[in-house]
NUSE-181333 format. One record per residue (C-alpha): residue number from 1; residue in one letter; x, y, z. Coordinates in pm, whole numbers. Each point is the difference from the previous one (the first is absolute). Layout:
BEGIN
<site i="NUM" aa="A" x="X" y="Y" z="Z"/>
...
This chain:
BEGIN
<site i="1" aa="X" x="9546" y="7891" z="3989"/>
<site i="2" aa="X" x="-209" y="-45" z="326"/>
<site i="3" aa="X" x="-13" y="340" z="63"/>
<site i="4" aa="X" x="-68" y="106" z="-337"/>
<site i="5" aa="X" x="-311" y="-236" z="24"/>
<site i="6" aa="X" x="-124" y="95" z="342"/>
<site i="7" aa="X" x="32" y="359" z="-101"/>
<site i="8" aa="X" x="-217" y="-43" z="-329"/>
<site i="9" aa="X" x="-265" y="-204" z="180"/>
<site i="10" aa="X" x="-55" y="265" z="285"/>
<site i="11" aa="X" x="31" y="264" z="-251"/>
<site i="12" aa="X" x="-324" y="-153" z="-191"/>
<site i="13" aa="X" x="-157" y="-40" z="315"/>
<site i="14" aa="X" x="59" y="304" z="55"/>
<site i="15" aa="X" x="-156" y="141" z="-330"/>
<site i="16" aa="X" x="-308" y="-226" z="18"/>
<site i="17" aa="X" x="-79" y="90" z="323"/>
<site i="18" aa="X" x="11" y="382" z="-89"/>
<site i="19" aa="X" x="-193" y="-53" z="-326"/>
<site i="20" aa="X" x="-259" y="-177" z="175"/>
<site i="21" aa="X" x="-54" y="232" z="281"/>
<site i="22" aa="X" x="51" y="351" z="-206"/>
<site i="23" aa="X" x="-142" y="-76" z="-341"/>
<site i="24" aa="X" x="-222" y="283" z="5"/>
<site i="25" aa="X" x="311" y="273" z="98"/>
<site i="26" aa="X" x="129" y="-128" z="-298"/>
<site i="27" aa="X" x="-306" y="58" z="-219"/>
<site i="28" aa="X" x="-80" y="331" z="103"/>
<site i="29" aa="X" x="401" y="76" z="-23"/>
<site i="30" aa="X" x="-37" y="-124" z="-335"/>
<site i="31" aa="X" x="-315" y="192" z="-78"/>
<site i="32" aa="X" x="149" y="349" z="149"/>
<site i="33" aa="X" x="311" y="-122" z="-260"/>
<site i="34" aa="X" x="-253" y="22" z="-304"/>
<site i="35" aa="X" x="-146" y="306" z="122"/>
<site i="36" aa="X" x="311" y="186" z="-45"/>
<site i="37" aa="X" x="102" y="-134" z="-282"/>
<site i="38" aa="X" x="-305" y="109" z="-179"/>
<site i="39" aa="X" x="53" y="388" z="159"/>
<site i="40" aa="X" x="370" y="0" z="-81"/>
<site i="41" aa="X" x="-101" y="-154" z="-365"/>
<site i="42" aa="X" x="-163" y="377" z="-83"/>
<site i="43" aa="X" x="308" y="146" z="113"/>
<site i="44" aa="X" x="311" y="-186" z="-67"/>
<site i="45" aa="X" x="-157" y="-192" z="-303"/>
<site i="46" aa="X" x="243" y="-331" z="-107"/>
<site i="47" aa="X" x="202" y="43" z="298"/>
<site i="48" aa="X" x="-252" y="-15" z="286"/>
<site i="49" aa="X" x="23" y="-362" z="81"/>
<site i="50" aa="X" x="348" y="74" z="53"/>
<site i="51" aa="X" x="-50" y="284" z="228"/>
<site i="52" aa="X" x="-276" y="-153" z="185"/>
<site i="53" aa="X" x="232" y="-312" z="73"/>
<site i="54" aa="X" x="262" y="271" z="99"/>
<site i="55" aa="X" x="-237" y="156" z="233"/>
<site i="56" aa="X" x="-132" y="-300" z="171"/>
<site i="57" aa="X" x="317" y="-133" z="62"/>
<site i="58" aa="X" x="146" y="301" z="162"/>
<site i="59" aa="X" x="-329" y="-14" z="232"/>
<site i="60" aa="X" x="17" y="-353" z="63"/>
<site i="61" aa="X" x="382" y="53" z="116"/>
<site i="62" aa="X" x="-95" y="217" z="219"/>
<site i="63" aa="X" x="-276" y="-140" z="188"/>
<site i="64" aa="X" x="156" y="-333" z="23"/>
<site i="65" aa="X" x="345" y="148" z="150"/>
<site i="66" aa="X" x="118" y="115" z="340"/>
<site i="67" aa="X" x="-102" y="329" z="-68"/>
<site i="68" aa="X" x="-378" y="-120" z="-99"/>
<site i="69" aa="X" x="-29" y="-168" z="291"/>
<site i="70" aa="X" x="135" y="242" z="219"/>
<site i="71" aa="X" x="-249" y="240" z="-101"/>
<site i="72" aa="X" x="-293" y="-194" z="24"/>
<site i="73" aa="X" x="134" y="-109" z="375"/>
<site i="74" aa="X" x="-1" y="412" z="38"/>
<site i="75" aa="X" x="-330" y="38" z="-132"/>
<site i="76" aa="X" x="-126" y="-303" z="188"/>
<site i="77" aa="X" x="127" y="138" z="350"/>
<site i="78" aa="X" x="234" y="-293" z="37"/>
<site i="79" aa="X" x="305" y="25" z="293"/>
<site i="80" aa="X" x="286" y="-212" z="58"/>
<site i="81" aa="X" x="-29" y="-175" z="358"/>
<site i="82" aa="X" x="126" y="300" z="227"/>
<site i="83" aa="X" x="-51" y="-89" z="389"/>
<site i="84" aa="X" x="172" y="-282" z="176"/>
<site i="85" aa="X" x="-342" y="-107" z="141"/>
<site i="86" aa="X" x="-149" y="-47" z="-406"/>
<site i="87" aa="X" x="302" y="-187" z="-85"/>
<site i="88" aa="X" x="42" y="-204" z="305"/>
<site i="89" aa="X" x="-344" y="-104" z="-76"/>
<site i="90" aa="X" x="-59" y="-6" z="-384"/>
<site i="91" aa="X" x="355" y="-132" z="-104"/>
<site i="92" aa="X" x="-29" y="-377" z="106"/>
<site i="93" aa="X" x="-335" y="8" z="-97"/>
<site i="94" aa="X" x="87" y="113" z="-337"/>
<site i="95" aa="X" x="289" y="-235" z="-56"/>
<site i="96" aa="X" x="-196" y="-281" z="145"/>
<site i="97" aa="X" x="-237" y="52" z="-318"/>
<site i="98" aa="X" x="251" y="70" z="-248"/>
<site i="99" aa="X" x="197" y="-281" z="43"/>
<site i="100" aa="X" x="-338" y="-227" z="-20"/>
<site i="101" aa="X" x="-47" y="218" z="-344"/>
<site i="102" aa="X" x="329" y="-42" z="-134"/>
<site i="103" aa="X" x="-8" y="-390" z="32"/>
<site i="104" aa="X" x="-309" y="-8" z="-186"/>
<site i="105" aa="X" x="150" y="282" z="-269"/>
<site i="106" aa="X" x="327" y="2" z="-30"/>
<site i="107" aa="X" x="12" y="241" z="-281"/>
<site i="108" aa="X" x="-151" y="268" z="241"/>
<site i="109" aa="X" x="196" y="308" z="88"/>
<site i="110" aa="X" x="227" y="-63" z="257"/>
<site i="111" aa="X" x="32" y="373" z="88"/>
<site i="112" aa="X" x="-393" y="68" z="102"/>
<site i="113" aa="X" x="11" y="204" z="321"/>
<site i="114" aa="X" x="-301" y="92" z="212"/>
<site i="115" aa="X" x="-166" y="336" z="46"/>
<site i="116" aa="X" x="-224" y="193" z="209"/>
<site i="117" aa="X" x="-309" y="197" z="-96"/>
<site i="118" aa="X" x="-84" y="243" z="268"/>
<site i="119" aa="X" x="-380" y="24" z="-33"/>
<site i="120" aa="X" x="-291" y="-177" z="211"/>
<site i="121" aa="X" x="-172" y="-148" z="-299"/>
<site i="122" aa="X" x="54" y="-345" z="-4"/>
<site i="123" aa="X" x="222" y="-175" z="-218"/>
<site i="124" aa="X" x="320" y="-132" z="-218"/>
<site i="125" aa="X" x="136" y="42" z="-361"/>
<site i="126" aa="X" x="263" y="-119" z="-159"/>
<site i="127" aa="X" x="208" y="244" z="-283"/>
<site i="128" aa="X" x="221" y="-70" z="-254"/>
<site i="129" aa="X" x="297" y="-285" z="34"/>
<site i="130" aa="X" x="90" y="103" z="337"/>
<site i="131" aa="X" x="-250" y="149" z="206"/>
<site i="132" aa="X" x="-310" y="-97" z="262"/>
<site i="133" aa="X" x="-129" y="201" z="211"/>
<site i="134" aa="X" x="-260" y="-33" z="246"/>
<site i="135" aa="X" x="-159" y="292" z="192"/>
<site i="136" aa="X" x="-14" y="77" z="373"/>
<site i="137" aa="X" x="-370" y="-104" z="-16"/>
<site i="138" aa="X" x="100" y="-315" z="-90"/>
<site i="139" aa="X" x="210" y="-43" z="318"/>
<site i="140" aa="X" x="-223" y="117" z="239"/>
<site i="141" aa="X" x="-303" y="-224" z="-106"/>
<site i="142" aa="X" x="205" y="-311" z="-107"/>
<site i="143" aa="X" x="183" y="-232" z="231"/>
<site i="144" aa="X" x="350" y="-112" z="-135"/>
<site i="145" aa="X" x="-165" y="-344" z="-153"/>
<site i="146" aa="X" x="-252" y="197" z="-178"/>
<site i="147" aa="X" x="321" y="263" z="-108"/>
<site i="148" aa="X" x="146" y="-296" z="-91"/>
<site i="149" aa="X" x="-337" y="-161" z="-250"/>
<site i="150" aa="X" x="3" y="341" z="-133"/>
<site i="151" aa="X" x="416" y="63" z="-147"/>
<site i="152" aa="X" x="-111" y="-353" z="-111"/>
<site i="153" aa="X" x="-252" y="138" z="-247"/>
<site i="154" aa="X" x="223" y="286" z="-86"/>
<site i="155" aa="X" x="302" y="-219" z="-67"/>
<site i="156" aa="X" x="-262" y="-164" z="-240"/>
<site i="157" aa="X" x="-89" y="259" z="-197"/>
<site i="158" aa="X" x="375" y="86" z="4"/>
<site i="159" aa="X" x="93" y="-380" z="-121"/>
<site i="160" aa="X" x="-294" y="46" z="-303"/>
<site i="161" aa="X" x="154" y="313" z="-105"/>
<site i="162" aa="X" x="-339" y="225" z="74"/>
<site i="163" aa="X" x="200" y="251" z="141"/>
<site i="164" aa="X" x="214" y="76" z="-285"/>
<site i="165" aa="X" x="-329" y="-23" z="-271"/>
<site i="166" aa="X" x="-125" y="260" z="221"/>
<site i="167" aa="X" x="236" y="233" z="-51"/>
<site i="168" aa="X" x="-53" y="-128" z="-411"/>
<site i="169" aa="X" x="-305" y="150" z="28"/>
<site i="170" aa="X" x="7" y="332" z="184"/>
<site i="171" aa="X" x="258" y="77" z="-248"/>
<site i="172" aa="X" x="-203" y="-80" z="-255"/>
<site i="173" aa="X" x="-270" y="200" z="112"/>
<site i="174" aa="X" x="252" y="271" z="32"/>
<site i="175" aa="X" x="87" y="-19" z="-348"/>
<site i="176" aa="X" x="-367" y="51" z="-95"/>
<site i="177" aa="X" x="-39" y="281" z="208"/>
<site i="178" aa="X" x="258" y="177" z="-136"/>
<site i="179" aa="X" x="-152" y="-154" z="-343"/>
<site i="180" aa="X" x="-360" y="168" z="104"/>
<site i="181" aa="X" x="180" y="319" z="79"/>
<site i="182" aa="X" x="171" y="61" z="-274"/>
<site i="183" aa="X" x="-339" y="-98" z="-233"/>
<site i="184" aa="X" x="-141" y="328" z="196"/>
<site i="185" aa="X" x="262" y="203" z="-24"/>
<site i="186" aa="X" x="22" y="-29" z="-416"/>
<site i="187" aa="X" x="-432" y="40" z="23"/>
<site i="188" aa="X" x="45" y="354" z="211"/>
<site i="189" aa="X" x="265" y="95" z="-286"/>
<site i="190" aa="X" x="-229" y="-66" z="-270"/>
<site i="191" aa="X" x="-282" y="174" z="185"/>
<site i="192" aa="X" x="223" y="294" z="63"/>
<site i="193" aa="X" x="103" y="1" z="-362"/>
<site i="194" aa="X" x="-339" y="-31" z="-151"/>
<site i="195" aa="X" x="-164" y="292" z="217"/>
<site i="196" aa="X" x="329" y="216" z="-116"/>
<site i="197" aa="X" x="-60" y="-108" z="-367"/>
<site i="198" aa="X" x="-394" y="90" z="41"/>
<site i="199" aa="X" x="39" y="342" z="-42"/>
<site i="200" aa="X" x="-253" y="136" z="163"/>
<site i="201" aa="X" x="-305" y="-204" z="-154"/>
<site i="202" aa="X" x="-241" y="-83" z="294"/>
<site i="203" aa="X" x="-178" y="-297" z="-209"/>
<site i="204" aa="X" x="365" y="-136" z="30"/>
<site i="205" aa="X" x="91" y="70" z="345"/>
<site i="206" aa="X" x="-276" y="-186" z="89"/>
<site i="207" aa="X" x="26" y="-303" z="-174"/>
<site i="208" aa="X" x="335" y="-5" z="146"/>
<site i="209" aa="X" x="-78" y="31" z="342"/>
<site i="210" aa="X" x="-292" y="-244" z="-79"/>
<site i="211" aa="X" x="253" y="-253" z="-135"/>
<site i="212" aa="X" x="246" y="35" z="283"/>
<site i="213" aa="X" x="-275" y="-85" z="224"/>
<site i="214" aa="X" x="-107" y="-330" z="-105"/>
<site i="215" aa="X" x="389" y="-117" z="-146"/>
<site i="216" aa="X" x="76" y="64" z="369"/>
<site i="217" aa="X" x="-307" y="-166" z="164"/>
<site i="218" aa="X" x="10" y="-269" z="-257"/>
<site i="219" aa="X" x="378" y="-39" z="91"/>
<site i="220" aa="X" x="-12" y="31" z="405"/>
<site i="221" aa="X" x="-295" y="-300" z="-12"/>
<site i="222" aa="X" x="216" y="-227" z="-218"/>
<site i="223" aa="X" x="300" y="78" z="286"/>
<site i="224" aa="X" x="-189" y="-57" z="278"/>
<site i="225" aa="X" x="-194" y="-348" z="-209"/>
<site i="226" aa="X" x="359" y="-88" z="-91"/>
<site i="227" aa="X" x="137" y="11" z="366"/>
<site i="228" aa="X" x="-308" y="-143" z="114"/>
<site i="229" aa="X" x="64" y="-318" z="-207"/>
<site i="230" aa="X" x="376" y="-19" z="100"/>
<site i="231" aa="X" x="-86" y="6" z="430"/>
<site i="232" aa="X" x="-243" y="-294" z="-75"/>
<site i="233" aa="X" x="238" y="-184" z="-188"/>
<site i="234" aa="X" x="272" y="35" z="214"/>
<site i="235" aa="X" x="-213" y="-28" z="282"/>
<site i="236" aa="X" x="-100" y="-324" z="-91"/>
<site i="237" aa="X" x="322" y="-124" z="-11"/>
<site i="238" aa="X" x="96" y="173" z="305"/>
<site i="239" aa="X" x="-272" y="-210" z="217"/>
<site i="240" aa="X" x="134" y="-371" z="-232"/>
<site i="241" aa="X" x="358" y="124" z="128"/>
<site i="242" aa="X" x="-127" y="50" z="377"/>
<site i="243" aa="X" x="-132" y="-372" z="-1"/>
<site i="244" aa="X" x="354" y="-140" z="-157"/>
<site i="245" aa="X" x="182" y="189" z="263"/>
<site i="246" aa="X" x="-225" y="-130" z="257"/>
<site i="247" aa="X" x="85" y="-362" z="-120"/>
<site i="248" aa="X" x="359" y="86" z="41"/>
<site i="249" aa="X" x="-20" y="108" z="330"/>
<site i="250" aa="X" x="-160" y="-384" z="45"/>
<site i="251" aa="X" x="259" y="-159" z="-182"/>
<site i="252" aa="X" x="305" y="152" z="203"/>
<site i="253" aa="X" x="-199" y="-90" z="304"/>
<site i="254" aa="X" x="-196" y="298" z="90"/>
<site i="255" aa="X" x="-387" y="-78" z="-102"/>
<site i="256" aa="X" x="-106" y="4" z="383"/>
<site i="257" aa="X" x="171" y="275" z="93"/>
<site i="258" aa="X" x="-143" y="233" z="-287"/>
<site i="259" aa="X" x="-332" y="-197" z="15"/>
<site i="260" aa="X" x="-18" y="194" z="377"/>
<site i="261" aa="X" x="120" y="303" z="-119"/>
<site i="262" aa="X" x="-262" y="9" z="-316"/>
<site i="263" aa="X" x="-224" y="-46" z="280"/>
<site i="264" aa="X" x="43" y="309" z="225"/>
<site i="265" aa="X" x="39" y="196" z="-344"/>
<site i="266" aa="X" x="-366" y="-111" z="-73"/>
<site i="267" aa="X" x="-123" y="87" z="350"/>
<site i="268" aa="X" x="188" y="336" z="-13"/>
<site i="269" aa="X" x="-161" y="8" z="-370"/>
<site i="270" aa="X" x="-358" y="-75" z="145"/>
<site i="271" aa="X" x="-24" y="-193" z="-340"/>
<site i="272" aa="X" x="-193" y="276" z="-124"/>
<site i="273" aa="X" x="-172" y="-41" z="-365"/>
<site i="274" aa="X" x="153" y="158" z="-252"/>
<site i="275" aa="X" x="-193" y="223" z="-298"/>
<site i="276" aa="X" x="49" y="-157" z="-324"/>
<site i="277" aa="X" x="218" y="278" z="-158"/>
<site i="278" aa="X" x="223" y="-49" z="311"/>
<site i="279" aa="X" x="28" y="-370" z="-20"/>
<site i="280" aa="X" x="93" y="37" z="-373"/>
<site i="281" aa="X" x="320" y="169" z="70"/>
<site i="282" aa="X" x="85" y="-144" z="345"/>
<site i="283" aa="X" x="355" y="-141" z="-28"/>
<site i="284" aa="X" x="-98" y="-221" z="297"/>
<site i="285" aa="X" x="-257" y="-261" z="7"/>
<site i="286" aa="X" x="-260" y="-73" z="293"/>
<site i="287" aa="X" x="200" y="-79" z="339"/>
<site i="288" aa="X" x="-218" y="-282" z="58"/>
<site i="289" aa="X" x="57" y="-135" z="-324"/>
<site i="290" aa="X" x="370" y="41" z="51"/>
<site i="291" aa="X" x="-64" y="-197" z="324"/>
<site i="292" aa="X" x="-221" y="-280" z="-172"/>
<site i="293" aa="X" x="255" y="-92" z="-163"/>
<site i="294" aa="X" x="307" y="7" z="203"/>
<site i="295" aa="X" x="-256" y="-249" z="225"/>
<site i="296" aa="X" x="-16" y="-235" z="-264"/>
<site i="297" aa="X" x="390" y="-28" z="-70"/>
<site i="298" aa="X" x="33" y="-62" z="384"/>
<site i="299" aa="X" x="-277" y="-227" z="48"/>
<site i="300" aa="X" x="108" y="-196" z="-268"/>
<site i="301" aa="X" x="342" y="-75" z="98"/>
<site i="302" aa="X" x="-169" y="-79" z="351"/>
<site i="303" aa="X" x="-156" y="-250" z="-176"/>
């Protein structure tokens, strides 16, 4: 019975957490959910809700399986620890973090393995159930405390369950795609079939080139308004999630370390100002702001 009970209170902590730090992946998976339902509706008629369900489900299997994550690891450049020098060096220092991560989550994956981006930008992610990765940038500029502040704030976003709404939504976003395709596909079609059926009236051949025109330029600016609206939303709750991970990273015991590591990314960063377009759909917030706060969670428990 004590299990049963320890297992249904992490497993609401759990949920709560993710709810609260992925609401908007939800909405917008929700929203790309109504979208196709209301294409498939013209097509399938009473039994679209069914095959919309159908289809989202096969999508959502995918990207939240092995397979899903594998591909995203391929797309992302991420490699399995290969040299003895990399995992002489990055093993403890991984475990040493995980272990902190685990005793604060014990619901967490206990198969997440580290990876290896091999680019110079600096940086980390975290994929999936099973996967962070942190790129060989991010070992050159950070010493192993800061490497250690910054699997902190990945294990975070891993222990809130960002990582898997992420993959929630770039289905999604698939699925609308595909959606958006097919909507110009049937439009050509029609086009093709109207100039066919036109005979060879030039009054009508106009029109119907006159038509096509603004459908498709009507069409393309409600995409690209559309998309527009979904990077802002999600980016909004991309820059909430980076300041819950950050407090994770504090609460295992790793606020100073990523506090110094926030702060070389902000000198490497030159803290430029961002344009207002570009701060709309930023999924990270100001460095310094990221930093304000971590200094307030450590000053206060100095205090």
């Amino acid at each position: 019975m004590e299990k049963i009970l320890f297992f249904l209170k992490h497993a609401a902590i759990k949920i709560g957490l993710f709810l609260r730090s992925n609401w908007a992946y939800l909405l917008w998976t929700a929203v790309h959910f109504v979208l196709a339902y209301f294409v498939l509706l013209h097509v399938f008629s009473d039994d679209s809700l069914l095959y919309t369900s159908i289809i989202y489900a096969g999508s959502l299997t995918v990207a939240l399986s092995p397979l899903g994550e594998f591909i995203v690891r391929g797309i992302e450049g991420a490699k399995p620890l290969k040299t003895i020098r990399d995992k002489e060096h990055l093993t403890p220092i991984f475990e040493e973090v995980y272990e902190e991560a685990l005793a604060r989550t014990p619901s967490m994956s206990r198969h997440i393995k580290l990876y290896i981006s091999e680019v110079k930008e600096v940086n980390a992610f975290a994929l999936g159930r099973c996967t962070i990765a942190v790129t060989r940038g991010a070992l050159a500029s950070f010493t192993d405390e800061e490497i250690k502040g910054v699997l902190a704030h990945e294990f975070g976003h891993m222990a809130n369950g960002d990582t898997k709404a992420l993959l929630l939504s770039t289905v999604g976003n698939g699925v609308f795609t595909a959606i958006i395709f097919g909507i110009r596909l049937v439009m050509r079609v029609m086009e093709l079939l109207a100039l066919l059926l036109s005979s060879r009236d030039r009054l009508a051949r106009i029109m119907t080139v006159v038509l096509r025109f603004v459908a498709f330029t009507l069409l393309d600016y409600a995409i690209i308004l559309f998309l527009f609206m979904g990077d802002v939303i999600l980016a909004l709750n991309s820059r909430f999630s980076e300041y819950l991970a950050d407090s994770y990273a504090h609460q295992i015991g790793y606020g100073e370390q990523l506090k110094d590591a926030l702060y070389l990314i902000n000198k490497m960063d030159m803290g430029g100002r961002r344009k207002l377009k570009d701060w709309l759909r930023a999924s990270h917030p100001y460095t310094t702001g990221r930093i304000g706060k971590l200094e307030e969670k450590l000053g206060l428990e100095e205090e």
